[in-house]
C-alpha beads as a LAMMPS data file, in Angstrom:
LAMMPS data file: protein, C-alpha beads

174 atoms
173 bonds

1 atom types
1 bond types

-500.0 500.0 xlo xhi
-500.0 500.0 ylo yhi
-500.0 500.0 zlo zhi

Masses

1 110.0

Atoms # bond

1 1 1 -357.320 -396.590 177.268
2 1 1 -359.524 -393.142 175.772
3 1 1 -356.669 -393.501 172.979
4 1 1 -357.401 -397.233 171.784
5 1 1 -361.329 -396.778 172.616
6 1 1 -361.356 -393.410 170.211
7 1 1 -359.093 -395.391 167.795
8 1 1 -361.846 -398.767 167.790
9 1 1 -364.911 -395.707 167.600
10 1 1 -362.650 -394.247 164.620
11 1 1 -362.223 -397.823 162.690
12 1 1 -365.527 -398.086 163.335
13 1 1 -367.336 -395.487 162.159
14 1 1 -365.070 -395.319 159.111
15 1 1 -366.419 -399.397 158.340
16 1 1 -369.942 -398.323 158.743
17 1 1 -369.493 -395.089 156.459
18 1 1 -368.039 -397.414 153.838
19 1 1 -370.872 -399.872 154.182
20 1 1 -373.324 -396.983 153.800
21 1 1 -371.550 -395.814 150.794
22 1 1 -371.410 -399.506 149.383
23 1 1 -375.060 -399.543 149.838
24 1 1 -376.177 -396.479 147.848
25 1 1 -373.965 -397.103 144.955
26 1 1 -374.839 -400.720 144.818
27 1 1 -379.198 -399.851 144.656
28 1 1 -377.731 -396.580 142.142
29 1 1 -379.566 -394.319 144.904
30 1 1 -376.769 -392.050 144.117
31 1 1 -374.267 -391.179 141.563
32 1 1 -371.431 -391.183 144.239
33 1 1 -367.811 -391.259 142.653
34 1 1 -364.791 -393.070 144.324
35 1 1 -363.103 -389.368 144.401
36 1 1 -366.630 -388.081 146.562
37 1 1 -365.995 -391.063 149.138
38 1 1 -361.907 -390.316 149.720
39 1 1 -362.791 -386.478 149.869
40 1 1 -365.723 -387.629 152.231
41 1 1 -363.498 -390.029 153.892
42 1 1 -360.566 -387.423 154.460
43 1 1 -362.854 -384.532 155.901
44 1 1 -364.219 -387.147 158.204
45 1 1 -360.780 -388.348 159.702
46 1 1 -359.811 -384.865 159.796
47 1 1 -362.735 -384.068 162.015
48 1 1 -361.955 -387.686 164.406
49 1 1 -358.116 -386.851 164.579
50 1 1 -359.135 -382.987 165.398
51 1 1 -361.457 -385.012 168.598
52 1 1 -359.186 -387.346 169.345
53 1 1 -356.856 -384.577 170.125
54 1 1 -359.388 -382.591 172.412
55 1 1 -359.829 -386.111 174.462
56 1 1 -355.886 -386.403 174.585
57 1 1 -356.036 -382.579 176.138
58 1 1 -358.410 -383.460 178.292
59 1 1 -356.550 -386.929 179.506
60 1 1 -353.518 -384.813 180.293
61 1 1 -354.819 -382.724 181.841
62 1 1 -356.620 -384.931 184.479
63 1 1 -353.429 -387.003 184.820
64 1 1 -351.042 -383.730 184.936
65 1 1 -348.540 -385.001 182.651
66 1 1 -347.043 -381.631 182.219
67 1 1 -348.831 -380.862 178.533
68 1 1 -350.959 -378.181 178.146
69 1 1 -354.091 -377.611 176.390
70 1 1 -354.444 -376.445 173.205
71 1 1 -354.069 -372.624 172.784
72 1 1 -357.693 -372.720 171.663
73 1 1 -359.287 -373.894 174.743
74 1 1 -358.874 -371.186 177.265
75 1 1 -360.534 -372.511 180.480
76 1 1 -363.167 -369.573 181.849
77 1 1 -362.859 -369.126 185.715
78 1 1 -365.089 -370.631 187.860
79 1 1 -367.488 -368.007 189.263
80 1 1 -368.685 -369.227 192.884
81 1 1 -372.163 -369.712 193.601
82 1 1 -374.250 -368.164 196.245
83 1 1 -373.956 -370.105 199.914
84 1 1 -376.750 -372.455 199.788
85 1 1 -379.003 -372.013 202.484
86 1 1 -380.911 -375.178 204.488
87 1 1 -384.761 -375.242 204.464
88 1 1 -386.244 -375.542 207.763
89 1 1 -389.807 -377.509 208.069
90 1 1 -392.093 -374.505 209.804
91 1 1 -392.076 -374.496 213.558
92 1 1 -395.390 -376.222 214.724
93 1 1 -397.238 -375.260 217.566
94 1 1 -395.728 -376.896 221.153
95 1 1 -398.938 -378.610 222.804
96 1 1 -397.983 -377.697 226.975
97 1 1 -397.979 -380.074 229.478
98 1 1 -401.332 -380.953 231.159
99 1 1 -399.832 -381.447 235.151
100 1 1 -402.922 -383.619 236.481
101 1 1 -403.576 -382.720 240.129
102 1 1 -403.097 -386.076 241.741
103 1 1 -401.275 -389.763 240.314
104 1 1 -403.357 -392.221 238.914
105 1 1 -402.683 -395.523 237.329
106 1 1 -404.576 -395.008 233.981
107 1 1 -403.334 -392.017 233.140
108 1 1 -401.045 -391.605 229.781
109 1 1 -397.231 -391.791 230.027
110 1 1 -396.272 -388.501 229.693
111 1 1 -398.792 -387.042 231.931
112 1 1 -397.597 -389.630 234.860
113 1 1 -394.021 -388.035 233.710
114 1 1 -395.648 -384.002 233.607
115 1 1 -397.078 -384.970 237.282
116 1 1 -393.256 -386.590 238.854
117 1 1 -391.765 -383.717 237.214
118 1 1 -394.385 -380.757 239.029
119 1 1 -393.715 -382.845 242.269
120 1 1 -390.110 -383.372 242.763
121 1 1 -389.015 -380.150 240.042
122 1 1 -385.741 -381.006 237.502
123 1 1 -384.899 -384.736 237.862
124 1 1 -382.490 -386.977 235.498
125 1 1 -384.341 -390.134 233.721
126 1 1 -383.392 -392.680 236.366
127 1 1 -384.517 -390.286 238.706
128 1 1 -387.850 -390.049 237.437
129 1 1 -388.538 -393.848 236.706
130 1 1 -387.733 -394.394 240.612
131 1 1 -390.319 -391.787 241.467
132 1 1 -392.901 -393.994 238.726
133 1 1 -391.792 -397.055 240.288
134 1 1 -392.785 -396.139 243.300
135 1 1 -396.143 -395.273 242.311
136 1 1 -396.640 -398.578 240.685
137 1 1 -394.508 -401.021 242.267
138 1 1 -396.435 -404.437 240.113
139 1 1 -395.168 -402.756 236.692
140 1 1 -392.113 -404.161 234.995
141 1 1 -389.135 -402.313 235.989
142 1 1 -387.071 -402.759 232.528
143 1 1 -389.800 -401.934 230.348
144 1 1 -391.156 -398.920 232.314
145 1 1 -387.487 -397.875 232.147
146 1 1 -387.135 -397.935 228.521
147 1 1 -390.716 -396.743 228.202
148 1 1 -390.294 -393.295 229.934
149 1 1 -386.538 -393.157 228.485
150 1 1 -387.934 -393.326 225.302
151 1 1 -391.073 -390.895 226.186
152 1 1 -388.668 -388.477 228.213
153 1 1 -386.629 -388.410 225.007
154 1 1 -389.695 -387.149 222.663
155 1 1 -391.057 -384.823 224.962
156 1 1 -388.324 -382.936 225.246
157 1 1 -387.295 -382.830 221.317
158 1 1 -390.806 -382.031 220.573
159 1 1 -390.053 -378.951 223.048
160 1 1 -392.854 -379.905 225.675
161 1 1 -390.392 -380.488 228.658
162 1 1 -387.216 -378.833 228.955
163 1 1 -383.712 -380.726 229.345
164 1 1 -380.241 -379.212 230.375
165 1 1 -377.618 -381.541 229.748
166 1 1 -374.976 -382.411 232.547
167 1 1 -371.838 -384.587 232.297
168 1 1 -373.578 -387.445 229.703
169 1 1 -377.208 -386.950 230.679
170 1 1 -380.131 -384.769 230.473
171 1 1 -382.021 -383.386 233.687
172 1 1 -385.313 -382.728 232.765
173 1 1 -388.313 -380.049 234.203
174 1 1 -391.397 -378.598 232.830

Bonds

1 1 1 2
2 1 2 3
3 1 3 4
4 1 4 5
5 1 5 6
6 1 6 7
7 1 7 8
8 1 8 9
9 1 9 10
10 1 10 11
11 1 11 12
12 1 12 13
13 1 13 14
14 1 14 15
15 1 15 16
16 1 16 17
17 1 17 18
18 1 18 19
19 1 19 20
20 1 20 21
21 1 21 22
22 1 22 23
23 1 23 24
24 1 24 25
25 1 25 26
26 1 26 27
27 1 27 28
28 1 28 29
29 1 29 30
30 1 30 31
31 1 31 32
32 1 32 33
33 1 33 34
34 1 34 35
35 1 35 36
36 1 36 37
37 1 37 38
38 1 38 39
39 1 39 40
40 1 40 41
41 1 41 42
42 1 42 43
43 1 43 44
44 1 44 45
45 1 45 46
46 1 46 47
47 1 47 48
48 1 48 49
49 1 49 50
50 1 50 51
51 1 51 52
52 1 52 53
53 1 53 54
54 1 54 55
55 1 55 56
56 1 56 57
57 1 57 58
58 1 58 59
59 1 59 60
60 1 60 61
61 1 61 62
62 1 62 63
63 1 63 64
64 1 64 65
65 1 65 66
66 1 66 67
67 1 67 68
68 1 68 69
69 1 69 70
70 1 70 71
71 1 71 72
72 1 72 73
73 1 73 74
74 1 74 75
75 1 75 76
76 1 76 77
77 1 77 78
78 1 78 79
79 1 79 80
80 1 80 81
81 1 81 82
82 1 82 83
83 1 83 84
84 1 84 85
85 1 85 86
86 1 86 87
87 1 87 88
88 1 88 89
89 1 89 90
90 1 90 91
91 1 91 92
92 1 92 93
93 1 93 94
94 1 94 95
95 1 95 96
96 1 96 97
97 1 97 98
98 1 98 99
99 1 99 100
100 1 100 101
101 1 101 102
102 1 102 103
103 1 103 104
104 1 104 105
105 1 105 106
106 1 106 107
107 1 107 108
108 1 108 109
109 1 109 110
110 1 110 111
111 1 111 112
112 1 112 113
113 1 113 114
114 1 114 115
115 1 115 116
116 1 116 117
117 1 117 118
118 1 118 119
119 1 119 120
120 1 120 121
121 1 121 122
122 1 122 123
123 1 123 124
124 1 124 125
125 1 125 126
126 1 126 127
127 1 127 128
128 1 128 129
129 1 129 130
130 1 130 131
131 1 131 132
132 1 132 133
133 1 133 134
134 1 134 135
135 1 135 136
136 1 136 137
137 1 137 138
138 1 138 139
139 1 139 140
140 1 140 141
141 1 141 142
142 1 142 143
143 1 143 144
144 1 144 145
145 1 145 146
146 1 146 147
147 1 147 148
148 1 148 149
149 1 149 150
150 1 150 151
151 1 151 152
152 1 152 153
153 1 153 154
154 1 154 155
155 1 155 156
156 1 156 157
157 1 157 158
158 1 158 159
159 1 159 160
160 1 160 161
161 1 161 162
162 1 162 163
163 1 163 164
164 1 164 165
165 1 165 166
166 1 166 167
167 1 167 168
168 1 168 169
169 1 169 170
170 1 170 171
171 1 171 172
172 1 172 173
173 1 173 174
């Protein structure tokens, strides 16, 4: 396929060298001989055969037909480059836990979660959103489930509670 494509760009920039040529001698912008445009003509198929052979090269190579390169083109060894290392976003500054001293209904997620936790010490997720559902026994059970899964979850990657992981599932503690 590189052989037929370089042998259609050879034809054609051959015909549009020959309609330059045609051009100049036809508006006498030059005094070009028929001898100037076969010398011109031969030095530039000289130079396309001379490519076309450095594609072929290349071709074989990539396909490993058995044919070396060219004496001429003596492949440099690859010098490795230094390990790239990963840039880490600066550590911010972990906001602690406020424990409130007793439960109340309007306080925020996480400090409901902070208080369980100060009460009953390390406790798994399901643990915790039995010890909330207690508290508030009129709340929706599923979505005060996914609520403090979620909330339990970002606490503890933001580094404000602390989880050890046993079997599947985190236990969690201030």
């Amino acid at each position: 396929m590189i052989i037929k494509l370089n042998s259609w760009i050879i034809v054609k920039d051959i015909y549009s060298i020959t309609l330059t040529l045609q051009e100049l001698l036809q508006n006498n912008m030059a005094k070009i001989t028929e001898q100037d445009i076969i010398v011109f003509l031969k030095d530039k198929v000289e130079s396309l055969k001379a490519e076309l052979n450095k594609a072929q090269s290349a071709l074989e190579a990539f396909t490993n037909s058995g044919v070396t390169a060219p004496s001429k083109a003596v492949a440099e060894p690859r010098v490795p480059s230094a390990p790239r290392t990963r840039k880490t976003a600066p550590k911010k500054e972990v906001k602690a836990m406020v424990v409130p001293e007793s439960y109340d209904e309007k306080l925020k997620l996480d400090s409901k979660i902070a208080y369980v936790l100060s009460q009953n010490g390390p406790l798994f997720n399901t643990e915790i959103i039995e010890r909330l559902q207690g508290q508030e026994p009129d709340k929706d059970a599923d979505k005060l489930s996914k609520a403090v899964t979620v909330k339990l979850s970002a606490l503890h990657k933001a580094g404000r509670i602390k989880g050890a992981k046993v079997g599947r599932k985190f236990k969690y503690e201030l």
